[in-house]
C-alpha positions, 0 to 999 in steps of 0.5 A: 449083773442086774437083771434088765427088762424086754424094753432096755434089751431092745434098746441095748440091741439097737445100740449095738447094731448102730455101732455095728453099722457106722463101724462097716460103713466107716470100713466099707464093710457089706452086711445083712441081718437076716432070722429077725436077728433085729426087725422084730426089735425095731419093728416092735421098739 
């Protein structure tokens, strides 16, 4: 495995939580994200 930089973490992390939202919103599945899980990542890119 490569190593990777703070900037293509963000990215990776925003990527996955896109999937995980048209996943629960396909299935009618609530969800929340709460602790900064991703704020900190979309707010600060």
């Amino acid at each position: 495995m490569r190593p990777i930089d703070i900037h293509e973490c963000h990215r990776l992390l925003l990527d996955m939580a896109a999937i995980l939202d048209r996943v629960c919103r396909e299935n009618a599945i609530p969800y929340y994200m709460l602790g900064g899980t991703m704020l900190g990542a979309v707010r600060h890119g």
